[in-house]
C-alpha positions as CSV (number, residue, x, y, z in Angstrom):
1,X,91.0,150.0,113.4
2,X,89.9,152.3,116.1
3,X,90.2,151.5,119.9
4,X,86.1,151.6,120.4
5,X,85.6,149.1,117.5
6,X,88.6,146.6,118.6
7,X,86.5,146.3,121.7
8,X,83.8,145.5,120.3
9,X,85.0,143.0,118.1
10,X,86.8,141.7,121.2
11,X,83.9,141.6,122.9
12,X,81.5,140.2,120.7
13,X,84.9,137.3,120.1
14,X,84.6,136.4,123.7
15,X,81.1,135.9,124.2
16,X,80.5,134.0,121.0
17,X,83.6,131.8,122.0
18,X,82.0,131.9,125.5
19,X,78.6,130.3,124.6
20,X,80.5,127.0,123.0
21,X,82.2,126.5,126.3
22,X,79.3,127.2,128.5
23,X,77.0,125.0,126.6
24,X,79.5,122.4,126.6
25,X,80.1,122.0,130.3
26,X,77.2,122.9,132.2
27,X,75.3,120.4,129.9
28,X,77.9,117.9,129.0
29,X,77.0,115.3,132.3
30,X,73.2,115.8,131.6
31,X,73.9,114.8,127.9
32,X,75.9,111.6,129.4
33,X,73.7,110.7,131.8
34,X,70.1,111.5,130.3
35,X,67.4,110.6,133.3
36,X,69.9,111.2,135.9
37,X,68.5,114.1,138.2
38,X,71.9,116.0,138.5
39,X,71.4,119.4,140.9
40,X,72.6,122.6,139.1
41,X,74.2,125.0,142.0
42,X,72.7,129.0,141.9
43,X,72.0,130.0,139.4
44,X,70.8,126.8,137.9
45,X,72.1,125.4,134.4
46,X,70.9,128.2,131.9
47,X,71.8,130.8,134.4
48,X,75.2,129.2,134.8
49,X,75.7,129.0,130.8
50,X,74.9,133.0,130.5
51,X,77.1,134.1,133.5
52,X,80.0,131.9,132.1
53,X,79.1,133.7,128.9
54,X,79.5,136.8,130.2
55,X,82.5,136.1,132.3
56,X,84.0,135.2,128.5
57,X,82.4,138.3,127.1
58,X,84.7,140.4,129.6
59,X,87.6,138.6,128.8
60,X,87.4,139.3,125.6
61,X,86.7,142.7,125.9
62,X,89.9,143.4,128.5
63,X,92.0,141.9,125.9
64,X,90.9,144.0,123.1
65,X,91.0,147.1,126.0
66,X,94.6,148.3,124.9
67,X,96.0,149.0,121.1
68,X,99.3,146.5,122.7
69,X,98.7,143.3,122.0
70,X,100.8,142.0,125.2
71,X,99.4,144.2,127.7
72,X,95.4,143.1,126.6
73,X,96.3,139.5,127.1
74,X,97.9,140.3,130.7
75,X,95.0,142.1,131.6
76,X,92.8,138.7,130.6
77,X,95.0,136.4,132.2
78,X,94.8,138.3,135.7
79,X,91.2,139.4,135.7
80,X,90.0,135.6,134.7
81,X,92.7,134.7,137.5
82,X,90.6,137.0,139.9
83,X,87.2,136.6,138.6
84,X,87.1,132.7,138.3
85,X,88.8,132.2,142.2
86,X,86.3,134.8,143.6
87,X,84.2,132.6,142.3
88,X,84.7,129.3,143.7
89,X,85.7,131.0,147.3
90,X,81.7,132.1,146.9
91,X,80.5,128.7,146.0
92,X,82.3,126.9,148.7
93,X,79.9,125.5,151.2
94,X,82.4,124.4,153.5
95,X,85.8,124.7,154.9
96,X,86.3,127.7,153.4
97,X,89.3,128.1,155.0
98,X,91.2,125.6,153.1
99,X,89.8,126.7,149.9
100,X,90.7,130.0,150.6
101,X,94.4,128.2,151.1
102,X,94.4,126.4,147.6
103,X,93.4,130.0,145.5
104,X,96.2,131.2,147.1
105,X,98.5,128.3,145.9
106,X,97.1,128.2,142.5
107,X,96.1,132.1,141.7
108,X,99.2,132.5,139.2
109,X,99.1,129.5,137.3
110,X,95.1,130.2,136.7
111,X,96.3,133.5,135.3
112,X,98.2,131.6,132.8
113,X,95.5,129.3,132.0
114,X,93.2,132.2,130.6
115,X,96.2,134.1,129.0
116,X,96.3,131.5,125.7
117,X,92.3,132.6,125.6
118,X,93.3,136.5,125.1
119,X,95.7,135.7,123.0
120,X,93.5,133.8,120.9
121,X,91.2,136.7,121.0
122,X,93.8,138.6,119.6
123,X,95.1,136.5,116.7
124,X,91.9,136.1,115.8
125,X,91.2,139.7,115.5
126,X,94.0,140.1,113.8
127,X,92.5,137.3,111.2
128,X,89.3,139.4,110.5
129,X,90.4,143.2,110.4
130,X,91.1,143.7,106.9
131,X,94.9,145.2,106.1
132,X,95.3,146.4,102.7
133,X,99.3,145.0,102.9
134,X,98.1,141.6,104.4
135,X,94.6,140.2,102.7
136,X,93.3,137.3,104.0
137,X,90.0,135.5,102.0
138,X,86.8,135.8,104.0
139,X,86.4,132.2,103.8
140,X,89.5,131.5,105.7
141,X,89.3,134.3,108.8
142,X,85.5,132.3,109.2
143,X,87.6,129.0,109.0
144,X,89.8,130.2,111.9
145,X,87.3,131.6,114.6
146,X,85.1,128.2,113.9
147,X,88.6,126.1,114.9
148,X,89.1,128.3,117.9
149,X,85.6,127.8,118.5
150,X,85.4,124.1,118.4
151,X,88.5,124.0,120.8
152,X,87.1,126.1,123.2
153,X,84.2,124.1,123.3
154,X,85.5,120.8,123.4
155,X,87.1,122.1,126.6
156,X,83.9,122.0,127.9
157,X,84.1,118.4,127.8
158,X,86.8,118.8,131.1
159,X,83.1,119.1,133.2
160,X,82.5,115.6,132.6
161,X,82.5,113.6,135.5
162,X,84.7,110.8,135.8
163,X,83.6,107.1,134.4
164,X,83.2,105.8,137.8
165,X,81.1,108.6,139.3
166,X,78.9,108.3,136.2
167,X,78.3,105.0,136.8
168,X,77.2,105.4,140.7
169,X,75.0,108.6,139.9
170,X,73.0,105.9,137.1
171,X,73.3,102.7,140.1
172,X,72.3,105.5,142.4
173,X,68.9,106.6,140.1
174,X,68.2,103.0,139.5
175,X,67.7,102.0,143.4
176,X,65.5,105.6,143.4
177,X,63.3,104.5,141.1
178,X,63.1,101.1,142.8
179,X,62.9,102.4,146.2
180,X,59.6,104.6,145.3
181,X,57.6,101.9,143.9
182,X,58.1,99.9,147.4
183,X,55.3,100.0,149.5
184,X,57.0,99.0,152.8
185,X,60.0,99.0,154.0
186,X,60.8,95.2,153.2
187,X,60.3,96.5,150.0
188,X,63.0,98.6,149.9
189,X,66.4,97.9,147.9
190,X,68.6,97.2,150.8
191,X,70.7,100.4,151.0
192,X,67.8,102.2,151.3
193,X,66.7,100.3,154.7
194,X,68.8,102.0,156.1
195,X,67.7,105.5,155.7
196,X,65.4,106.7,158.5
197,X,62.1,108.6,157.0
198,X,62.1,107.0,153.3
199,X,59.1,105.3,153.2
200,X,57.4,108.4,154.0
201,X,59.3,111.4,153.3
202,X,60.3,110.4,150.1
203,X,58.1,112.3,148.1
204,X,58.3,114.5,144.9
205,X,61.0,115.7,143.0
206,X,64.4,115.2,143.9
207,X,68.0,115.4,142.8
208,X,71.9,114.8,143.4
209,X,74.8,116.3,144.5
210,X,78.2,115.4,144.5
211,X,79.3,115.5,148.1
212,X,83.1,116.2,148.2
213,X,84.0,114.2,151.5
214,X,82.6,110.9,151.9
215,X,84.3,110.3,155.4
216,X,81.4,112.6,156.5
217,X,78.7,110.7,156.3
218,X,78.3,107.7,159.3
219,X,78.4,104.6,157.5
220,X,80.3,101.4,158.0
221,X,82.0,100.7,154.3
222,X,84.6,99.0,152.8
223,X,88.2,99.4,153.5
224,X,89.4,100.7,149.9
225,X,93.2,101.4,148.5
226,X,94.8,104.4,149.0
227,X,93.8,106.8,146.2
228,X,90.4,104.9,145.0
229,X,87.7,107.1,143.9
230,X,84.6,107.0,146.4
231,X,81.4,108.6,144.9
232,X,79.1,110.7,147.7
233,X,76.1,111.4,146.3
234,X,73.7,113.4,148.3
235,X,69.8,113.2,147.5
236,X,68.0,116.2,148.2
237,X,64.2,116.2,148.2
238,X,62.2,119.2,147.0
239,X,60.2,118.6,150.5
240,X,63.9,119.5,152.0
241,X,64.7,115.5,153.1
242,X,67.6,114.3,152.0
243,X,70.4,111.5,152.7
244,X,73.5,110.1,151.4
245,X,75.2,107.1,149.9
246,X,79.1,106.6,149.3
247,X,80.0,104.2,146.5
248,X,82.9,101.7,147.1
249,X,84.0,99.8,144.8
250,X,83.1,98.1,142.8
251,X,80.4,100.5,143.1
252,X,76.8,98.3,142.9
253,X,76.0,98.6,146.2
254,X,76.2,101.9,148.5
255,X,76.5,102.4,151.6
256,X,73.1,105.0,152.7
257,X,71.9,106.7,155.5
258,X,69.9,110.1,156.2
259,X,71.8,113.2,158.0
Protein backbone atom coordinates (compact mmCIF):
# COMPACT_ATOMS: atom_id res chain seq x y z
CA UNK A 1 0.00 0.00 0.00
CA UNK A 2 1.57 3.27 -0.66
CA UNK A 3 2.48 5.88 1.99
CA UNK A 4 -0.17 8.61 0.45
CA UNK A 5 -3.11 6.09 0.49
CA UNK A 6 -2.20 4.68 4.18
CA UNK A 7 -2.86 8.18 5.18
CA UNK A 8 -5.72 8.42 3.87
CA UNK A 9 -7.18 5.47 4.98
CA UNK A 10 -5.77 6.55 8.42
CA UNK A 11 -7.35 9.54 8.13
CA UNK A 12 -10.56 8.85 6.92
CA UNK A 13 -10.29 5.77 10.16
CA UNK A 14 -9.97 8.51 12.63
CA UNK A 15 -12.53 10.79 11.73
CA UNK A 16 -15.18 8.21 11.25
CA UNK A 17 -14.16 6.68 14.69
CA UNK A 18 -14.10 10.39 15.76
CA UNK A 19 -17.72 11.21 15.04
CA UNK A 20 -19.04 8.10 17.33
CA UNK A 21 -17.11 9.57 20.20
CA UNK A 22 -17.97 13.16 19.68
CA UNK A 23 -21.67 12.50 19.29
CA UNK A 24 -21.60 10.40 22.22
CA UNK A 25 -20.23 12.82 24.77
CA UNK A 26 -21.07 16.19 23.91
CA UNK A 27 -24.70 14.91 23.65
CA UNK A 28 -24.84 12.18 26.11
CA UNK A 29 -26.05 14.64 29.42
CA UNK A 30 -28.67 16.40 27.00
CA UNK A 31 -29.98 12.86 26.02
CA UNK A 32 -30.14 12.13 30.10
CA UNK A 33 -31.45 15.04 31.02
CA UNK A 34 -33.99 16.15 28.14
CA UNK A 35 -35.39 19.86 29.26
CA UNK A 36 -32.48 20.58 31.26
CA UNK A 37 -30.83 23.87 29.79
CA UNK A 38 -27.18 22.59 30.04
CA UNK A 39 -24.56 25.55 28.55
CA UNK A 40 -22.26 24.18 25.86
CA UNK A 41 -18.64 26.16 26.33
CA UNK A 42 -17.12 27.86 22.71
CA UNK A 43 -17.82 26.55 20.31
CA UNK A 44 -21.13 25.29 21.38
CA UNK A 45 -22.30 21.48 21.07
CA UNK A 46 -22.17 20.92 17.19
CA UNK A 47 -19.00 23.00 16.97
CA UNK A 48 -17.56 20.91 19.79
CA UNK A 49 -18.57 17.46 18.03
CA UNK A 50 -16.74 18.60 14.62
CA UNK A 51 -13.55 19.94 16.39
CA UNK A 52 -13.35 16.61 18.48
CA UNK A 53 -13.81 15.06 15.05
CA UNK A 54 -11.16 16.62 13.66
CA UNK A 55 -8.81 16.30 16.57
CA UNK A 56 -9.57 12.26 15.84
CA UNK A 57 -9.15 12.92 12.10
CA UNK A 58 -5.39 14.01 13.02
CA UNK A 59 -4.77 11.28 15.05
CA UNK A 60 -5.50 9.03 12.72
CA UNK A 61 -3.68 10.51 10.13
CA UNK A 62 -0.24 10.84 12.35
CA UNK A 63 -0.56 7.26 13.03
CA UNK A 64 -0.82 6.18 9.48
CA UNK A 65 2.08 9.10 8.82
CA UNK A 66 4.99 6.47 8.90
CA UNK A 67 5.25 2.85 6.95
CA UNK A 68 6.42 1.60 11.00
CA UNK A 69 3.73 0.65 12.68
CA UNK A 70 5.42 1.63 16.25
CA UNK A 71 6.62 4.94 15.43
CA UNK A 72 2.83 6.11 13.91
CA UNK A 73 1.28 5.10 17.26
CA UNK A 74 4.06 7.16 19.26
CA UNK A 75 3.47 10.04 17.20
CA UNK A 76 -0.55 9.67 18.14
CA UNK A 77 0.06 9.11 21.65
CA UNK A 78 2.21 12.44 22.07
CA UNK A 79 0.42 14.74 19.69
CA UNK A 80 -3.23 13.83 21.48
CA UNK A 81 -1.03 14.17 24.73
CA UNK A 82 -0.20 17.84 23.51
CA UNK A 83 -3.26 18.68 21.66
CA UNK A 84 -5.90 17.61 24.26
CA UNK A 85 -3.83 19.53 27.38
CA UNK A 86 -3.44 22.68 25.20
CA UNK A 87 -6.74 22.39 25.23
CA UNK A 88 -8.03 22.32 28.60
CA UNK A 89 -5.12 24.99 29.72
CA UNK A 90 -7.32 27.23 27.04
CA UNK A 91 -10.62 26.46 28.43
CA UNK A 92 -9.63 27.04 31.98
CA UNK A 93 -11.37 30.13 33.35
CA UNK A 94 -9.63 30.16 36.41
CA UNK A 95 -6.64 29.36 38.41
CA UNK A 96 -4.82 28.66 35.68
CA UNK A 97 -2.00 28.28 37.51
CA UNK A 98 -2.89 25.03 39.09
CA UNK A 99 -4.25 23.67 36.02
CA UNK A 100 -1.19 24.45 34.39
CA UNK A 101 0.38 22.30 37.52
CA UNK A 102 -1.96 19.15 36.95
CA UNK A 103 -0.97 18.91 32.82
CA UNK A 104 2.26 18.78 33.96
CA UNK A 105 1.67 15.90 36.42
CA UNK A 106 -0.48 14.03 34.03
CA UNK A 107 1.09 14.90 30.35
CA UNK A 108 2.70 11.22 30.03
CA UNK A 109 0.01 9.12 31.17
CA UNK A 110 -2.47 11.07 28.65
CA UNK A 111 0.06 10.08 25.97
CA UNK A 112 -0.71 6.62 26.84
CA UNK A 113 -4.34 7.01 26.95
CA UNK A 114 -4.50 7.90 23.08
CA UNK A 115 -1.68 5.41 22.13
CA UNK A 116 -4.38 2.13 22.28
CA UNK A 117 -6.44 4.69 19.73
CA UNK A 118 -3.33 4.62 17.06
CA UNK A 119 -2.94 1.40 17.53
CA UNK A 120 -6.33 0.57 16.89
CA UNK A 121 -5.97 2.66 13.83
CA UNK A 122 -3.42 0.48 12.73
CA UNK A 123 -4.84 -3.06 13.32
CA UNK A 124 -7.65 -1.96 11.75
CA UNK A 125 -5.86 -0.93 8.60
CA UNK A 126 -4.22 -3.78 8.66
CA UNK A 127 -7.86 -5.58 8.69
CA UNK A 128 -8.93 -3.76 5.37
CA UNK A 129 -5.76 -3.65 3.05
CA UNK A 130 -6.10 -6.64 1.11
CA UNK A 131 -2.74 -9.07 1.16
CA UNK A 132 -2.77 -11.75 -1.33
CA UNK A 133 -0.79 -14.20 1.51
CA UNK A 134 -3.41 -13.11 4.25
CA UNK A 135 -7.28 -12.78 2.86
CA UNK A 136 -9.60 -11.68 5.19
CA UNK A 137 -13.74 -11.80 3.96
CA UNK A 138 -15.09 -8.29 3.43
CA UNK A 139 -17.78 -9.03 5.84
CA UNK A 140 -15.47 -9.50 8.69
CA UNK A 141 -12.79 -6.33 8.19
CA UNK A 142 -16.63 -4.32 8.21
CA UNK A 143 -17.35 -6.46 11.39
CA UNK A 144 -14.12 -5.15 13.06
CA UNK A 145 -14.08 -1.29 12.35
CA UNK A 146 -18.06 -1.37 13.55
CA UNK A 147 -16.60 -3.12 17.10
CA UNK A 148 -13.89 -0.50 17.32
CA UNK A 149 -16.48 1.80 16.55
CA UNK A 150 -18.99 1.02 19.05
CA UNK A 151 -16.12 1.04 21.76
CA UNK A 152 -15.01 4.23 20.95
CA UNK A 153 -18.25 5.51 21.22
CA UNK A 154 -19.44 4.06 24.30
CA UNK A 155 -16.44 5.93 25.65
CA UNK A 156 -18.37 8.77 25.03
CA UNK A 157 -20.53 7.74 27.77
CA UNK A 158 -17.36 8.84 30.35
CA UNK A 159 -19.09 12.68 29.75
CA UNK A 160 -21.96 11.72 31.68
CA UNK A 161 -22.31 13.50 34.70
CA UNK A 162 -22.42 11.83 37.81
CA UNK A 163 -26.09 10.55 39.25
CA UNK A 164 -26.09 13.13 41.89
CA UNK A 165 -25.31 16.08 39.77
CA UNK A 166 -28.01 14.93 37.34
CA UNK A 167 -30.37 14.94 39.87
CA UNK A 168 -29.60 18.72 41.15
CA UNK A 169 -29.38 20.12 37.46
CA UNK A 170 -33.33 18.45 37.11
CA UNK A 171 -34.23 19.90 41.13
CA UNK A 172 -32.37 22.91 39.92
CA UNK A 173 -34.81 23.33 36.36
CA UNK A 174 -37.75 22.39 38.43
CA UNK A 175 -37.55 25.50 41.08
CA UNK A 176 -36.73 27.64 37.56
CA UNK A 177 -39.76 26.87 36.13
CA UNK A 178 -41.51 27.51 39.34
CA UNK A 179 -39.79 30.56 40.19
CA UNK A 180 -40.82 32.32 36.72
CA UNK A 181 -44.49 31.75 37.12
CA UNK A 182 -44.31 33.73 40.63
CA UNK A 183 -45.50 37.00 40.43
CA UNK A 184 -43.91 38.28 43.72
CA UNK A 185 -41.44 37.56 45.65
CA UNK A 186 -43.62 35.59 48.34
CA UNK A 187 -44.13 33.62 45.43
CA UNK A 188 -40.87 32.54 44.99
CA UNK A 189 -39.59 28.80 45.86
CA UNK A 190 -37.64 29.64 48.89
CA UNK A 191 -34.04 29.32 47.56
CA UNK A 192 -34.84 31.67 45.18
CA UNK A 193 -35.75 34.52 47.91
CA UNK A 194 -32.74 34.78 48.36
CA UNK A 195 -31.31 35.94 45.13
CA UNK A 196 -31.32 39.71 44.74
CA UNK A 197 -32.79 40.99 41.14
CA UNK A 198 -35.08 37.72 40.34
CA UNK A 199 -38.26 38.94 40.20
CA UNK A 200 -37.19 41.27 37.70
CA UNK A 201 -34.19 40.32 35.94
CA UNK A 202 -35.11 37.04 35.33
CA UNK A 203 -36.08 37.20 31.91
CA UNK A 204 -35.55 35.12 28.75
CA UNK A 205 -33.50 32.36 28.02
CA UNK A 206 -31.16 30.93 30.35
CA UNK A 207 -28.84 28.03 31.07
CA UNK A 208 -26.37 26.10 33.45
CA UNK A 209 -23.01 25.70 34.24
CA UNK A 210 -21.26 23.46 36.30
CA UNK A 211 -19.25 25.67 38.66
CA UNK A 212 -16.15 23.75 39.90
CA UNK A 213 -15.75 25.33 43.46
CA UNK A 214 -18.75 25.64 45.50
CA UNK A 215 -16.86 27.26 48.55
CA UNK A 216 -16.97 30.32 46.26
CA UNK A 217 -20.16 31.23 46.36
CA UNK A 218 -21.42 33.16 49.97
CA UNK A 219 -23.87 30.98 51.29
CA UNK A 220 -24.49 29.49 54.70
CA UNK A 221 -24.94 25.39 53.93
CA UNK A 222 -24.73 22.38 55.52
CA UNK A 223 -21.76 20.91 57.08
CA UNK A 224 -21.18 17.74 54.77
CA UNK A 225 -18.61 14.58 55.12
CA UNK A 226 -15.36 14.78 53.83
CA UNK A 227 -15.44 13.69 50.20
CA UNK A 228 -19.42 14.32 49.46
CA UNK A 229 -20.25 15.59 46.16
CA UNK A 230 -21.60 19.32 46.19
CA UNK A 231 -23.31 20.36 42.88
CA UNK A 232 -22.64 24.29 41.92
CA UNK A 233 -24.70 25.13 39.38
CA UNK A 234 -24.49 28.57 37.89
CA UNK A 235 -27.56 30.18 36.02
CA UNK A 236 -26.66 32.45 33.39
CA UNK A 237 -29.28 34.66 31.85
CA UNK A 238 -29.14 35.61 28.13
CA UNK A 239 -29.73 39.35 29.56
CA UNK A 240 -26.16 38.61 31.25
CA UNK A 241 -27.84 38.04 35.13
CA UNK A 242 -26.92 35.26 36.64
CA UNK A 243 -26.60 33.46 40.23
CA UNK A 244 -25.72 30.41 41.89
CA UNK A 245 -26.96 27.47 43.96
CA UNK A 246 -24.80 24.66 45.72
CA UNK A 247 -26.60 21.37 46.29
CA UNK A 248 -25.99 19.59 49.71
CA UNK A 249 -27.21 16.69 50.38
CA UNK A 250 -29.51 15.21 50.14
CA UNK A 251 -29.74 17.56 47.37
CA UNK A 252 -33.74 19.02 47.31
CA UNK A 253 -33.08 22.07 48.55
CA UNK A 254 -30.05 24.53 47.42
CA UNK A 255 -28.54 26.94 48.85
CA UNK A 256 -28.83 30.36 46.16
CA UNK A 257 -27.69 33.61 45.88
CA UNK A 258 -26.69 36.20 42.98
CA UNK A 259 -22.80 37.25 42.45
Amino acid sequence: MELIAQRRLGLALGLFLGVGFSVTSNFVNRWAMPGVPLSAPWPGSFGSVILTTAFFGLLGLLAAWTEEAIAGVLMCGLAGSLLSSAWILLAATSNQGGVLTLLVLIFLPRAFFYLPFGWAIRRLMDRIVARPYEPVAPLRKWISVASVFIAVSALGLFSLHDETTRLSLTRMEDLMREGLQASSRDELPRPLQNVNGFMTNSQGEYTFNIGSNPDALPVQRPVVQYGETEPFIIVKFKNGFRFGCVFSPPYLVPACIDF
